[in-house]
C-alpha atoms as one frame of an Amber mdcrd trajectory, in Angstrom:
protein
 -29.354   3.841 100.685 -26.586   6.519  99.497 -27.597   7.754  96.459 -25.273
  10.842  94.806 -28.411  11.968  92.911 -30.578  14.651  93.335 -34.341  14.657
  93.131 -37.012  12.730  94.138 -37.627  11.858  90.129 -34.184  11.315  89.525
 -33.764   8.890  92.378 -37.395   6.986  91.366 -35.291   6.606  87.788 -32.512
   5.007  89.331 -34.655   2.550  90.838 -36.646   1.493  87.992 -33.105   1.012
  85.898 -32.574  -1.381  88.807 -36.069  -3.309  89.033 -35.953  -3.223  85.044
 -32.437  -5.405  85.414 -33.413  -7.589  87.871 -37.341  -8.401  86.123 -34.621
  -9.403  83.139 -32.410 -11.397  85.115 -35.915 -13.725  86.202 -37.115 -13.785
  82.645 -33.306 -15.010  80.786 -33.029 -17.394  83.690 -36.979 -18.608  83.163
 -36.120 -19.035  79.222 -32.805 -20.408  79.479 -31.796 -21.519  82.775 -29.192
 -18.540  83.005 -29.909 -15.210  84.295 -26.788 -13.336  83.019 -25.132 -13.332
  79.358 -22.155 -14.444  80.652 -23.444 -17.292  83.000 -25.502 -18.279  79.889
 -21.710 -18.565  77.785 -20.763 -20.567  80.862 -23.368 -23.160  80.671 -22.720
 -24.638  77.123 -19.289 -26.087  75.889 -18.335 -28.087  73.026 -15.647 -30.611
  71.921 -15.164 -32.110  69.165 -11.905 -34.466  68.544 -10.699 -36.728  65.563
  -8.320 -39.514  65.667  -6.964 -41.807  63.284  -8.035 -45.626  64.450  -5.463
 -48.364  63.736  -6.882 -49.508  60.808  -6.435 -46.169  59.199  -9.991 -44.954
  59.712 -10.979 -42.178  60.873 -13.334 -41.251  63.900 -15.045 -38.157  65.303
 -15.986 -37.721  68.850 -18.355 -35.148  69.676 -19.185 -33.717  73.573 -21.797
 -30.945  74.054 -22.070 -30.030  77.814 -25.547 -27.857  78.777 -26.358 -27.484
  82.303 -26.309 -31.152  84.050 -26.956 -32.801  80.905 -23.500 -34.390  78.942
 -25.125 -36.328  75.648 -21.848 -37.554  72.869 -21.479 -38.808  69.485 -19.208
 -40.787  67.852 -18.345 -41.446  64.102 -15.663 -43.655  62.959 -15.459 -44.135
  59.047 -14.522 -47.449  58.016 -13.282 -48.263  54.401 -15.989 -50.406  52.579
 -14.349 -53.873  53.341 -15.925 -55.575  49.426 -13.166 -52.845  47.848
């Protein structure tokens, strides 16, 4: 490989800048499934919406999105029907 630096030692740094990154990639993607910061962002979303049912209550919808795995919540809030 092309390398603009001179030196044997200076060239042997290079590399070990490079071996450093990738031995970092392997242990982020061993610990969370991602091996760069920004594929790691990438992997987890959120959404959360509210509505207004019908009978004037209201209900939260929750999404979280991680990998292959999709898991939801819903709330709805209904009025105490004895008041």
């Amino acid at each position: 490989r092309r390398t603009w630096l001179r030196g044997r030692d200076n060239i042997h740094k290079r590399y070990l800048i490079h071996v450093a990154g990738y031995n970092l990639g392997l242990i982020m993607r061993l610990l969370t499934g991602a091996g760069t910061p920004r594929a790691f962002q990438d992997r987890l979303s959120a959404c959360l919406a509210a509505v207004i049912l019908p009978n004037g209550s209201p209900m939260m919808l929750l999404i979280v999105v991680a990998g292959d795995q999709t898991p939801a919540i819903a709330i709805s809030l209904e009025p105490d029907p004895l008041d």
